[in-house]
C-alpha positions, -999 to +999 in steps of 0.1 A: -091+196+033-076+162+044-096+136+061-079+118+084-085+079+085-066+060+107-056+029+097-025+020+117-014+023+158-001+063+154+032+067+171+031+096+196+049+118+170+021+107+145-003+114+173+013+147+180+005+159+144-030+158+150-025+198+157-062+220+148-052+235+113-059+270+114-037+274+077-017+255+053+013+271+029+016+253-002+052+250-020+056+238-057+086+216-054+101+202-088+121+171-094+143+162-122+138+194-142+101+177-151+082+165-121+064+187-094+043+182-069+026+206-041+042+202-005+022+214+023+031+229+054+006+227+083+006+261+107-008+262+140-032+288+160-001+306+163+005+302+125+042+285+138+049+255+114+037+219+129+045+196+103+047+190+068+020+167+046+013+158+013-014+146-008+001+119-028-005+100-063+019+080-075+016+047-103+033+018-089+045+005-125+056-035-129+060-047-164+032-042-187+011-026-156+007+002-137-019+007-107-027+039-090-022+045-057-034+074-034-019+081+001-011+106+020+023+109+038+031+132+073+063+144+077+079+167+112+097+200+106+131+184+098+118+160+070+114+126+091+089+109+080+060+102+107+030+084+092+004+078+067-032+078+061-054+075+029-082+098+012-116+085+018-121+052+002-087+044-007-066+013+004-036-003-006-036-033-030-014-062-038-007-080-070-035-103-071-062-076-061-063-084-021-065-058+001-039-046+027-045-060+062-036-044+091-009-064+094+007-049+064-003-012+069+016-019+103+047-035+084+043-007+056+047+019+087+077+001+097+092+000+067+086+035+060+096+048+091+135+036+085+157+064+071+184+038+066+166+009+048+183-012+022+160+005+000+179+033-002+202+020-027+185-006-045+175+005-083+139-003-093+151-030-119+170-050-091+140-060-078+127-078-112+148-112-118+152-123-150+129-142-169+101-138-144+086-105-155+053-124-161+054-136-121+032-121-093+052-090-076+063-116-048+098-122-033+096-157-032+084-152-067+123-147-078+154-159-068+175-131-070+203-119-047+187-087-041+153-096-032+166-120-008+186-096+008+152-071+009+127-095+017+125-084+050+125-049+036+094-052+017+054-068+021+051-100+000+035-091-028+033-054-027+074-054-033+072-022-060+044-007-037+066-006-008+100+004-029+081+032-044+069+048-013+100+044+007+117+066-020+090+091-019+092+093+020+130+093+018+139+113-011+146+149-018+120+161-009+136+158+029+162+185+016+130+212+003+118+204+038+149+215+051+152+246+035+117+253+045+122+250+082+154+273+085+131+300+065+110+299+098+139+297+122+131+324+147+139+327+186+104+314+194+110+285+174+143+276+188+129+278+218+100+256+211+124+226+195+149+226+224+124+225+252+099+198+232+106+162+229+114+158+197+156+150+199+159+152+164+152+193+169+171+200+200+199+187+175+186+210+146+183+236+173+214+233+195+241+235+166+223+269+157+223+286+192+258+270+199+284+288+176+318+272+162+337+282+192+313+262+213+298+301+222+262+294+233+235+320+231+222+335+261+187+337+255+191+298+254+212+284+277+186+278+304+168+252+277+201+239+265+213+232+304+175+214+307+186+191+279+215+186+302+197+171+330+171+159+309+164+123+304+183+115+269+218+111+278+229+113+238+212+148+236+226+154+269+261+146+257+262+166+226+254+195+245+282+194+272+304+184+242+296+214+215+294+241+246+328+255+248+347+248+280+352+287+291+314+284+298+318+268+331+342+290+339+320+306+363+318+290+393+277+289+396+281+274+368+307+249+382+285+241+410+257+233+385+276+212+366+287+195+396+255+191+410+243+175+374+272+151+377+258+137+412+226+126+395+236+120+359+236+083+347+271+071+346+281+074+308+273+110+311+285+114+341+325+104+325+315+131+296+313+154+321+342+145+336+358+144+308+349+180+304+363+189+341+391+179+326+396+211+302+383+237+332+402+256+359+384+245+395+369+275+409+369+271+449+333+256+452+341+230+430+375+221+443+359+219+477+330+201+468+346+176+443+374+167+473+346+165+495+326+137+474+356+121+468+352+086+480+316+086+472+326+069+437+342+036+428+374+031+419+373+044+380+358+076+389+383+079+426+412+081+400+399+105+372+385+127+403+416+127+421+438+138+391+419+166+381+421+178+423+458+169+418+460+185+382+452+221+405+478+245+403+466+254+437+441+239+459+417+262+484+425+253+518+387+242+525+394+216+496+426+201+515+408+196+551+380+175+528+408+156+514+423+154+547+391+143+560+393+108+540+427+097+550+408+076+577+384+062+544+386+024+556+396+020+515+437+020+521+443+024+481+419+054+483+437+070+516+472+067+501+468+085+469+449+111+491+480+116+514+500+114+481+484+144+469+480+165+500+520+160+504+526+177+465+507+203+476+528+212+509+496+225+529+502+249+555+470+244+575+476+227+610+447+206+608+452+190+575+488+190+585+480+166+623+456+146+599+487+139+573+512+134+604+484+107+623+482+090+592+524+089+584+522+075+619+506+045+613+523+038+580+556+047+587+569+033+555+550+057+535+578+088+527 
């Protein structure tokens, strides 16, 4: 059984972890043809994996000495390391015997919880200048390049503590984790990682309900169209971008896309655009998108405009909008709008006394 001792501010994903265990799966994972461990996978009520854990013991070895050191390390279902927390009685040591403060199990967390760290390819013996073997496992100890560059990578006098760990929360055992996870992949579990919180599975999730040719699965486009609208706009972009364009095709579809696009923050609301771009106009979107027409600034006018103009045909309902604006106070916006009604030689009288009153007044435009 672990005991859980908290002994640093828990993120929300650490909090999240703190799921009733009603059954942990073991896995024997070996390293380097010689080295295993047990990995453990925690399993709700539902027995549905939570998150992965392990019991750790590892000697944190300098020259000549070696101490022991006893943590425990939290992992999600996708391998990204969350937390830590200690058996009961253990702490974390540096060099000259003092104990971690809480200052430095909050910096440890830090340090631990970046994937990208410059610890990631820095060999053990880098951190050891020459000649000073005999010194205290500080970076202002040594002079070296490396450690300079690392100092603020590391706690001041727990350097090999926090280089070991990092490479224990960062290493392979991120791919067995991986592998673990896709053994488990299952509708419900799809489900559950594209409608949490977690971004890092609606990413796992999406590229496995969304096939190559951008085909997404029907039992999951209603959580896929939430991640949409949802409040991360880099999920939400990676969704419109890896669903394939005949998707909105349909014209409820078009509507909901245009609908999204009237409340979307404006970076996504160019990707979907940009999407528009690459999908015939049904007759509710043509009418609706000529209708909001001068609603935008000027960016948006122009890449609007061209996809209305880029219509091999446009519904009559979608000319009278456009007709509608040639009175816009904006004259820029008004003459590209009678420039496109005229390449579309509309028939309808209405649109057509609208385009003759405005000719009228500008009687140089031809």
């Amino acid at each position: 059984m672990v005991v859980f001792l908290p002994l640093f501010r828990f993120s929300e994903v650490a909090a999240a972890a703190e799921t009733k265990l009603e059954n942990v799966r073991e896995f024997t994972i070996t390293e380097n043809d010689t080295t295993t461990y047990t990995l453990k996978l925690a399993l709700d009520e539902n027995d549905q994996p939570s998150y992965f854990f392990r019991n750790i013991f590892t000697p944190v070895c300098l020259t000549g000495e070696c101490k022991p050191v006893y943590i425990n390390f939290y992992w999600d279902l996708l391998g990204n390391y969350t937390r830590f927390d200690f058996p009961p009685g253990e702490v974390l040591t540096k060099m000259d015997h003092r104990e971690f403060k809480q200052e430095d199990y909050d910096k440890l967390q830090d340090i631990l919880s970046r994937p990208n760290s410059l610890l990631k390819d820095i060999a053990m013996e880098d951190l050891v200048g020459k000649g000073t073997e005999n010194l205290a496992d500080s970076v202002d100890a040594k002079a070296g390049a490396t450690l300079k560059t690392v100092k603020n990578e590391v706690i001041d006098g727990a350097v090999y503590t926090c280089y070991t760990l990092w490479h224990i929360a960062h290493g392979s055992v991120v791919d067995e984790m991986l592998k673990i996870t896709e053994s488990y992949k299952s509708e419900p579990l799809l489900h559950r990682f594209l409608t949490g919180t977690n971004h890092f599975y609606q990413y796992w999730a999406m590229e496995r309900v969304i096939d190559k040719t951008g085909k997404l699965a029907e039992p999951f486009s209603t959580d896929v169209l939430k991640i949409i609208r949802g409040k991360n706009v880099f999920t939400a972009r990676f969704a419109l971008q890896k669903i394939g364009d005949p998707y909105f095709f349909d014209p409820s579809r078009q509507v909901w896309l245009w609908e999204t696009y009237r409340t979307a923050p404006y970076p996504l609301q160019l990707v979907i655009l940009k999407k528009l771009t690459k999908i015939p106009f049904r007759a509710p979107l043509a009418e609706m998108t000529a209708k909001d027409l001068v609603k935008t600034n000027s960016e948006q006018f122009a890449l609007l405009l061209k996809l209305l103009a880029d219509q091999p045909k446009l519904p009559e309902k979608a000319m009278q909008n456009l007709a509608a604006h040639l009175t816009n106070p904006n004259p820029d916006y008004a003459t590209e709008i009678y420039r496109v009604l005229t390449a579309f030689h509309p028939k309808n009288r209405d649109v057509l006394a609208k385009m003759t009153a405005y000719k009228t007044k500008r009687p140089s435009i031809p």
